[in-house]
DOLUM-743283 format. One line per field, with one value per atom (N, C-alpha, C): residue number from 1; residue in three letters; atom name; x, y, z. Coordinates in pm, 1 decimal, padded with zeros to 6 digits, always signed. Example, Ala and Ser with C-alpha at 12.3 -4.5 7.8 and 13.67 -1.06 7.14 Angstrom:
2
n: c(1,1,1,2,2,2) .
res: c(Ala,Ala,Ala,Ser,Ser,Ser) .
atom: c(N,CA,C,N,CA,C) .
east: c(+01319.0,+01230.0,+01320.0,+01285.0,+01367.0,+01290.0) .
north: c(-00569.0,-00450.0,-00330.0,-00225.0,-00106.0,+00003.0) .
up: c(+00780.0,+00780.0,+00780.0,+00708.0,+00714.0,+00787.0) .
//
This chain:
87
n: c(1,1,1,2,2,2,3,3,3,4,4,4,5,5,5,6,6,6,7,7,7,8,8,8,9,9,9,10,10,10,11,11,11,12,12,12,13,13,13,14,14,14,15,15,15,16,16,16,17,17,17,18,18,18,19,19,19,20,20,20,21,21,21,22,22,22,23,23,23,24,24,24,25,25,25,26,26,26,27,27,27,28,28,28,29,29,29,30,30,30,31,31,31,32,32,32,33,33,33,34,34,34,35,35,35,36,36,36,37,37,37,38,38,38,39,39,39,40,40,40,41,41,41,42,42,42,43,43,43,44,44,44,45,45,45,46,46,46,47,47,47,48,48,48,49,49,49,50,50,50,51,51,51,52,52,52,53,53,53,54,54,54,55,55,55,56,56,56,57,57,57,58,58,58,59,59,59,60,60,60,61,61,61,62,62,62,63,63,63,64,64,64,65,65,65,66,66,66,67,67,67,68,68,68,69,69,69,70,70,70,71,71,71,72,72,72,73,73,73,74,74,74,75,75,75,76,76,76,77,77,77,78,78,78,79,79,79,80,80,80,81,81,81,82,82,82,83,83,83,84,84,84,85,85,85,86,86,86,87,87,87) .
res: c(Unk,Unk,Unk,Unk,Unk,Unk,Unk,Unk,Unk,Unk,Unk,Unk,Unk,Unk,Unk,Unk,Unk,Unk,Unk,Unk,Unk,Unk,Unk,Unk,Unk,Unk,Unk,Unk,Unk,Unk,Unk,Unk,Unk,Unk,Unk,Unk,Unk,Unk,Unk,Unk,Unk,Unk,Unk,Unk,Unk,Unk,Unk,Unk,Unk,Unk,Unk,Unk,Unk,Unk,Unk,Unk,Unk,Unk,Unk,Unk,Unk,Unk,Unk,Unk,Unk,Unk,Unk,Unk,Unk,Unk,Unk,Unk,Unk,Unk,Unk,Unk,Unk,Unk,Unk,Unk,Unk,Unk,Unk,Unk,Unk,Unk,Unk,Unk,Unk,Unk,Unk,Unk,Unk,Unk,Unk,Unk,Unk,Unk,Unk,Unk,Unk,Unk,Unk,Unk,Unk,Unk,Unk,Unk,Unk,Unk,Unk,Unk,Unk,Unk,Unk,Unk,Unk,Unk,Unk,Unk,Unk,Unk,Unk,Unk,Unk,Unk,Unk,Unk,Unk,Unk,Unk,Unk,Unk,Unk,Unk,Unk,Unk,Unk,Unk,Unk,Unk,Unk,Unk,Unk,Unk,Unk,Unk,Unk,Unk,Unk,Unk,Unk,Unk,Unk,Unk,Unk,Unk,Unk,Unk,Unk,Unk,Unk,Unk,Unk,Unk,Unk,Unk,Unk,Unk,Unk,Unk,Unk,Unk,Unk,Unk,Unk,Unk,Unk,Unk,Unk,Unk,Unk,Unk,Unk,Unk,Unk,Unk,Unk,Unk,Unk,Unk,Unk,Unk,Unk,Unk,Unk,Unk,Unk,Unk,Unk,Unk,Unk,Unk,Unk,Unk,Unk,Unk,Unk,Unk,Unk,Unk,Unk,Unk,Unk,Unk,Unk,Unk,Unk,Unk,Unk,Unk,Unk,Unk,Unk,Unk,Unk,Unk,Unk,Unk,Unk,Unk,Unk,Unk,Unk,Unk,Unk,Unk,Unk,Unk,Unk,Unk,Unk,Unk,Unk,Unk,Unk,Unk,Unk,Unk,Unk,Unk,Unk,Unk,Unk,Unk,Unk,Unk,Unk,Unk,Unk,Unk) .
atom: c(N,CA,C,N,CA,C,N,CA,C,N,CA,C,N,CA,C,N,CA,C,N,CA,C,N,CA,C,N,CA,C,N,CA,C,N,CA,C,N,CA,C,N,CA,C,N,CA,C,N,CA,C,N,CA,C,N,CA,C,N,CA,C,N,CA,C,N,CA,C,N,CA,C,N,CA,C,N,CA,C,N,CA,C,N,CA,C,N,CA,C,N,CA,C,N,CA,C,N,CA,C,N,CA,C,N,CA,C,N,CA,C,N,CA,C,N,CA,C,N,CA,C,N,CA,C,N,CA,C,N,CA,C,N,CA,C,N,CA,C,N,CA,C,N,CA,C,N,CA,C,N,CA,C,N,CA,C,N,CA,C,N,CA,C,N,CA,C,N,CA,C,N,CA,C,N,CA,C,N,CA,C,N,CA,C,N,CA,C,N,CA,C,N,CA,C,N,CA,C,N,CA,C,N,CA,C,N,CA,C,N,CA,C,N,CA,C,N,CA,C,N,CA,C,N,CA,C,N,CA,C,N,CA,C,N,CA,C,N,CA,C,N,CA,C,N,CA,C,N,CA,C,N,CA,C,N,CA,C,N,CA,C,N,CA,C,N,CA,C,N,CA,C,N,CA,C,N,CA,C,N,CA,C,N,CA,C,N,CA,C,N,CA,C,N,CA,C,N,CA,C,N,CA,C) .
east: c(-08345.3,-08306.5,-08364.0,-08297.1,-08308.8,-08320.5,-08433.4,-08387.7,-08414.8,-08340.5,-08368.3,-08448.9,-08623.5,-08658.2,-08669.6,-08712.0,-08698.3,-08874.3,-08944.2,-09061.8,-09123.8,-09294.7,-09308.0,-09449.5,-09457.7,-09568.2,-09654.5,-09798.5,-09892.8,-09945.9,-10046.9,-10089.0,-10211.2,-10235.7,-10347.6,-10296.5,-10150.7,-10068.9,-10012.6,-10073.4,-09998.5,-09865.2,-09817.0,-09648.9,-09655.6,-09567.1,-09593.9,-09409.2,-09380.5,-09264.4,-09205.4,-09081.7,-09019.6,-08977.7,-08993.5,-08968.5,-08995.7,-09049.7,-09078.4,-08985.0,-09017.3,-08854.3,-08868.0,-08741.8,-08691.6,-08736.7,-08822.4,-08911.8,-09016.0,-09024.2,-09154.0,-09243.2,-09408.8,-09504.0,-09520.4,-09591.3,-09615.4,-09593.8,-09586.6,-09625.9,-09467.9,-09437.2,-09299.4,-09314.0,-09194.8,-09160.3,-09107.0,-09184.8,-09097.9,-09065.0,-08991.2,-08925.9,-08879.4,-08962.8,-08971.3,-08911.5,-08783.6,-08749.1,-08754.2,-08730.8,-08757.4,-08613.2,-08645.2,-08531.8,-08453.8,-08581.9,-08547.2,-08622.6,-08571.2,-08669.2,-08798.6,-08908.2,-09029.0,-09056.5,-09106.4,-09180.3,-09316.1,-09355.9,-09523.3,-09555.3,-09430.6,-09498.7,-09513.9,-09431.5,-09412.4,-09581.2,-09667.2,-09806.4,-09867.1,-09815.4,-09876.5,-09822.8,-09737.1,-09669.4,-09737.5,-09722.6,-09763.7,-09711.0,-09820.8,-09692.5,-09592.6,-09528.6,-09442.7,-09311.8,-09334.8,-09233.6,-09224.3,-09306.2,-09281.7,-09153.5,-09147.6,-08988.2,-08885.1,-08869.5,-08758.0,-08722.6,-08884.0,-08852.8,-08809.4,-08850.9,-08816.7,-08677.0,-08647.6,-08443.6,-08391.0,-08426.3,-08322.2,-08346.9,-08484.8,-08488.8,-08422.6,-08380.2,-08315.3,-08158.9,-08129.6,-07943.1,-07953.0,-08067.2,-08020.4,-08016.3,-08079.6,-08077.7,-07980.0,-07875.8,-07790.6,-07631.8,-07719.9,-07547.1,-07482.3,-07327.6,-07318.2,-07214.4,-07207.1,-07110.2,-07122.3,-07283.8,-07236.1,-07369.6,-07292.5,-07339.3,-07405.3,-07570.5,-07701.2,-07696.8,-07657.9,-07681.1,-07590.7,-07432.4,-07352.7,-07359.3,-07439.8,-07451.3,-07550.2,-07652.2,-07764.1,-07714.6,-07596.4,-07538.6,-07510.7,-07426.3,-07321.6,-07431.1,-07568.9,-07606.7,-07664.0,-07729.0,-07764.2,-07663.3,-07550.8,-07447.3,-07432.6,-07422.2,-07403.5,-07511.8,-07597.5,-07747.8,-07762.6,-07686.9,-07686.3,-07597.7,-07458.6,-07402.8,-07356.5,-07467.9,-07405.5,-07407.5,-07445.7,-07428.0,-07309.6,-07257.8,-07143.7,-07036.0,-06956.8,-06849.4,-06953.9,-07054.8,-07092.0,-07070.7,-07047.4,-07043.6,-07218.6) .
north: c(+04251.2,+04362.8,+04340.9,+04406.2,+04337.6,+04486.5,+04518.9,+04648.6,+04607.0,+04648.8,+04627.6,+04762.2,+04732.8,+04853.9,+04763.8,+04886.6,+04869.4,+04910.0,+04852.7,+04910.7,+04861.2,+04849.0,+04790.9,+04713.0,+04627.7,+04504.3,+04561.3,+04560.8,+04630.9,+04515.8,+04500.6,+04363.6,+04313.5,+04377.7,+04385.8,+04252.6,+04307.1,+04185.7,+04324.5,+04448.9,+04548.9,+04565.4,+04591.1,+04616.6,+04794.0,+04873.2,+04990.2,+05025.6,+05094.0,+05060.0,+05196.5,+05244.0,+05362.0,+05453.8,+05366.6,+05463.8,+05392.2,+05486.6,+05422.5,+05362.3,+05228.1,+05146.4,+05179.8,+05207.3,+05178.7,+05072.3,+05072.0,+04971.0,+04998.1,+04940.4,+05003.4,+04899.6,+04976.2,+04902.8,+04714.3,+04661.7,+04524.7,+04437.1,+04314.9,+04224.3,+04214.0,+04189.2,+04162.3,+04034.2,+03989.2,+03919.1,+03961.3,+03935.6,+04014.4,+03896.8,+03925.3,+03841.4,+03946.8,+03835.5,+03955.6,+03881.4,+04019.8,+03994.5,+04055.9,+04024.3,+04169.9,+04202.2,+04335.4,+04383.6,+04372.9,+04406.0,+04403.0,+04326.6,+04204.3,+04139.3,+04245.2,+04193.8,+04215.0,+04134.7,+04187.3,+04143.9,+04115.4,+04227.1,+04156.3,+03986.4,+03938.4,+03773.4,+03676.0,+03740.9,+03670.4,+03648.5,+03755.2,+03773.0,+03633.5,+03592.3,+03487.3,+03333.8,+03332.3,+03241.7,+03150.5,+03065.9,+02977.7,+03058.1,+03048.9,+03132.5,+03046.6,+02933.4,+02869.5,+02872.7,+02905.8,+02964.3,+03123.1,+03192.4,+03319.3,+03392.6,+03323.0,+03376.5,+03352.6,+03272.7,+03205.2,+03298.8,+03341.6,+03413.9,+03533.8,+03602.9,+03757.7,+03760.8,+03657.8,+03631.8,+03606.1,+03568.6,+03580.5,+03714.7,+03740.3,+03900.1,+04011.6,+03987.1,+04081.9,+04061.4,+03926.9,+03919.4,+03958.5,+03956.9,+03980.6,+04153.5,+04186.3,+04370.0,+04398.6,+04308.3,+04341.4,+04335.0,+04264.3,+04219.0,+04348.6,+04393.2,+04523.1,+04510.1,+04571.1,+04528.0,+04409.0,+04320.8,+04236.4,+04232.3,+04183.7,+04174.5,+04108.8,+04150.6,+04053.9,+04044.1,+04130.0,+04155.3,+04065.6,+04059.1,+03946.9,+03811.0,+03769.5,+03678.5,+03597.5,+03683.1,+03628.8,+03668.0,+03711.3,+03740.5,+03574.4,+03548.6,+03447.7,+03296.2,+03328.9,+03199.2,+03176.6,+03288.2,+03265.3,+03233.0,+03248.8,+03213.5,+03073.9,+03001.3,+02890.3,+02776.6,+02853.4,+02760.9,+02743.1,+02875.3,+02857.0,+02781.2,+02766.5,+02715.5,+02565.1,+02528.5,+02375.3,+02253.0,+02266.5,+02174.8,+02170.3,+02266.0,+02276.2,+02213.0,+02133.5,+02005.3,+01903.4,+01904.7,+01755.6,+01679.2,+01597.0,+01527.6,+01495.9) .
up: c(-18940.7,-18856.9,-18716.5,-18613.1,-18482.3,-18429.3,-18338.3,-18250.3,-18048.5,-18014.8,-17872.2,-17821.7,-17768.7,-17670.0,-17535.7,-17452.7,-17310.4,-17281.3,-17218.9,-17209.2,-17055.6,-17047.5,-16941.4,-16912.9,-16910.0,-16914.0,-16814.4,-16833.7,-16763.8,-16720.1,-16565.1,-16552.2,-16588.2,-16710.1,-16845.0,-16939.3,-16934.9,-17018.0,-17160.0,-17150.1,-17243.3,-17240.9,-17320.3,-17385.3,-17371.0,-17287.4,-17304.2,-17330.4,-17449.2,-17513.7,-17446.9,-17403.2,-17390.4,-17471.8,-17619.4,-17738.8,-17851.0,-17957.1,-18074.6,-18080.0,-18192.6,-18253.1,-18361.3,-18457.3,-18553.3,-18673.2,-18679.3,-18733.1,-18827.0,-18982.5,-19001.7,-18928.9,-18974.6,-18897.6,-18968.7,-18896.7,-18888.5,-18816.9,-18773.8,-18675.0,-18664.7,-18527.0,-18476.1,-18398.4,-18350.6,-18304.7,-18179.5,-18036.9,-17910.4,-17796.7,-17699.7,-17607.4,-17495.0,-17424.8,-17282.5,-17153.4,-17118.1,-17003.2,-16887.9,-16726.9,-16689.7,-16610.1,-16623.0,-16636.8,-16472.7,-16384.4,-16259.8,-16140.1,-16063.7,-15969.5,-15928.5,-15936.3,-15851.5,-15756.7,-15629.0,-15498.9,-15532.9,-15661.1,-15710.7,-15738.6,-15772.8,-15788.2,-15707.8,-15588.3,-15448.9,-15394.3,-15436.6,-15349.1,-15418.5,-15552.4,-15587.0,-15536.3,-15473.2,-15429.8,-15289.4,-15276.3,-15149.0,-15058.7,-14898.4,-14822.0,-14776.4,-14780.3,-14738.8,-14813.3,-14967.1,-15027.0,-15042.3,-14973.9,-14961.8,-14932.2,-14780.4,-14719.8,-14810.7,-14882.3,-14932.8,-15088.2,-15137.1,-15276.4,-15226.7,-15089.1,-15070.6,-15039.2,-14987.4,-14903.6,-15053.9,-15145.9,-15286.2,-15348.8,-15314.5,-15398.0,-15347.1,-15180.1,-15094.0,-15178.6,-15176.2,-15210.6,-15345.8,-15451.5,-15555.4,-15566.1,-15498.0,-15541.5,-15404.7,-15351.6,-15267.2,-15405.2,-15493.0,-15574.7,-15628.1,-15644.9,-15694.5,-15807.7,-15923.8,-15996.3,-16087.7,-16080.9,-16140.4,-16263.5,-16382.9,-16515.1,-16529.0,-16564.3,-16589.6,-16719.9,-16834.0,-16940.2,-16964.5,-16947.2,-16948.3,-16976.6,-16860.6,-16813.8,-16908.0,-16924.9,-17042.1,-17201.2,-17238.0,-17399.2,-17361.8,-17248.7,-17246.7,-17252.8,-17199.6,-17199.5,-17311.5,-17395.5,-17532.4,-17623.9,-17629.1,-17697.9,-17631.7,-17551.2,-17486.8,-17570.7,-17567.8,-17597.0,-17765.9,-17819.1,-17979.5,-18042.0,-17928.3,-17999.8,-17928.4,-17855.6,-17784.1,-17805.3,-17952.8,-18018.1,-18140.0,-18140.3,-18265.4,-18261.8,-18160.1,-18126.6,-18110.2,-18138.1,-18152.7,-18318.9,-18339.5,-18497.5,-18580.6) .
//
């Protein structure tokens, strides 16, 4: 059984979940993405690649209409199955 939550990574390294899951208790298995660019990782960055991470973080929260969730069903399906026409 598979449940999707939405939560939010503290910079402790805590998991703070938005809602119980569906789950009884015991050790899970989690995979973390985020949901939306941060400017917080840029401060860790060289400053010479600074400019360059904030000018993609500007076009990406400029994009409108377009499917992240999509895009990552489509590459996990890509990746599970890219080996299945091989012999």
């Amino acid at each position: 059984m598979t449940v999707q939550v939405q939560g939010t990574l503290t910079p402790e390294g805590t998991l703070v979940l938005d809602e119980k899951p569906a789950l009884p208790p015991g050790r899970v298995s989690v995979r973390l993405e985020p949901l939306e660019p941060s400017l917080q990782n840029a401060e860790r960055l060289p400053s010479d690649n600074k400019a360059d991470w904030e000018a993609a973080m500007q076009a990406a929260n400029e994009l409108e209409d377009y499917d992240f969730d999509a895009f990552q069903r489509q590459r996990d399906y890509d990746l599970q199955h890219a080996k299945d026409h091989m012999p």
